[in-house]
C-alpha distance (Angstrom), angle and dihedral (degrees) to the residues before:
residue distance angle dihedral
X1 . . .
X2 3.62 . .
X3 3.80 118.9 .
X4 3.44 110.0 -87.2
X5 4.02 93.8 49.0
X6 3.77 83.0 52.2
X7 3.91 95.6 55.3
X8 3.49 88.5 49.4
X9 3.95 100.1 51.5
X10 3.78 76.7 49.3
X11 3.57 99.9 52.5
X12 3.90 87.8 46.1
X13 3.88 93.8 55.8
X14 3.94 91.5 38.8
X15 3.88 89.7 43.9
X16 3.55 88.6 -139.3
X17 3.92 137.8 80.0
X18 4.25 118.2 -84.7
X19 3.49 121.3 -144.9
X20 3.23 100.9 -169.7
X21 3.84 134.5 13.2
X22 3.91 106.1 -108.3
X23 3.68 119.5 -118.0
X24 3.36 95.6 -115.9
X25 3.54 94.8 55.0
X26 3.91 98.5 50.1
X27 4.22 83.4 46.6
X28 3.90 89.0 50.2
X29 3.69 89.8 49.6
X30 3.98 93.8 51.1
X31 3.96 94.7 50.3
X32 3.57 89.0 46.0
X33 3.73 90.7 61.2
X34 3.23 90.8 37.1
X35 4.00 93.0 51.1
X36 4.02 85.5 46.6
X37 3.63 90.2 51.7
X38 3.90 98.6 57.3
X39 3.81 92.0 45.3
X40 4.04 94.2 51.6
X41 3.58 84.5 47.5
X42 4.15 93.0 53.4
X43 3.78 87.9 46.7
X44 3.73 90.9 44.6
X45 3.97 86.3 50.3
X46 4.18 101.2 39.7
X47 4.66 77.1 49.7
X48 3.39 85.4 64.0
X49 4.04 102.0 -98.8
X50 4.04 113.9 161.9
X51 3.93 86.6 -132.0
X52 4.08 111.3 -147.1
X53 3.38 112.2 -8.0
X54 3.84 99.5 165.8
X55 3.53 129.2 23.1
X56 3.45 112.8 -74.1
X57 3.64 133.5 -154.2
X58 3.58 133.6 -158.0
X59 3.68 97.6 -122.6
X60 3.91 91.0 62.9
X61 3.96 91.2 49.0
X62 3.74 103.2 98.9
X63 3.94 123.1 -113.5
X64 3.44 121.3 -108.2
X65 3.87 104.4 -115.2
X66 3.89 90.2 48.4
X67 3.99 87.0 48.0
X68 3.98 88.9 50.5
X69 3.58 87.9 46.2
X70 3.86 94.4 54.9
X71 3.73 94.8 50.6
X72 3.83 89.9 45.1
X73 3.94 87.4 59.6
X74 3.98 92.6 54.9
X75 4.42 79.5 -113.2
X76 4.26 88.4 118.4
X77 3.44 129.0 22.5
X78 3.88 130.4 -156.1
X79 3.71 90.5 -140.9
X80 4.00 94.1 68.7
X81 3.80 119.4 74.1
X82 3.77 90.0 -126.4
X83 3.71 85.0 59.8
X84 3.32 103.3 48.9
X85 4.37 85.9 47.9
X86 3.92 84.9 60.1
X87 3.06 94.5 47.7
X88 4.04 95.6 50.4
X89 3.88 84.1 48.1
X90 3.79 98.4 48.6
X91 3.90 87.6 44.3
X92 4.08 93.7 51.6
X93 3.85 92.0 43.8
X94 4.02 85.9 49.8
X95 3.95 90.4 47.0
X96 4.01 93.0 48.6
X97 4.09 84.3 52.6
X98 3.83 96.0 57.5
């Protein structure tokens, strides 16, 4: 969620308006993806993925809108371990943007 739809899920819960995200929220968000991340990338690897196999860089990981709009097309699938290591990639490059 970008950071306007997460101020107002926020201001729903709180009943009242939010200024600003709290730090603890926008910290929560980043371990979650980061949490996420790891365990796509141990079902990726137990699915038979090769993991890295040349150095990677964060640029080349995919972003997480394009990723979502790949698997809506049918062109990746979370079911395949190569999906599920895009998916870990596009999730940690989405984390280390928050």
């Amino acid at each position: 969620m970008d950071v306007g739809t997460c101020a107002k899920l926020l201001a729903a819960y709180d009943d009242a308006p939010v200024a600003a995200l709290p730090s603890g929220f926008i910290d929560n968000r980043r371990l979650l993806g980061a949490l996420f991340c790891v365990m796509s990338m141990a079902r990726a690897r137990q699915g038979g993925h090769p993991g890295v196999t040349r150095p990677a860089s964060l640029e080349a990981a995919p972003l997480l809108a394009d990723f979502y709009q790949r698997l809506r097309s049918g062109a990746v699938s979370l079911t395949t371990a190569e999906g599920g290591w895009e998916f870990a990639l596009a999730l940690f490059r989405e984390s280390t943007m928050l």
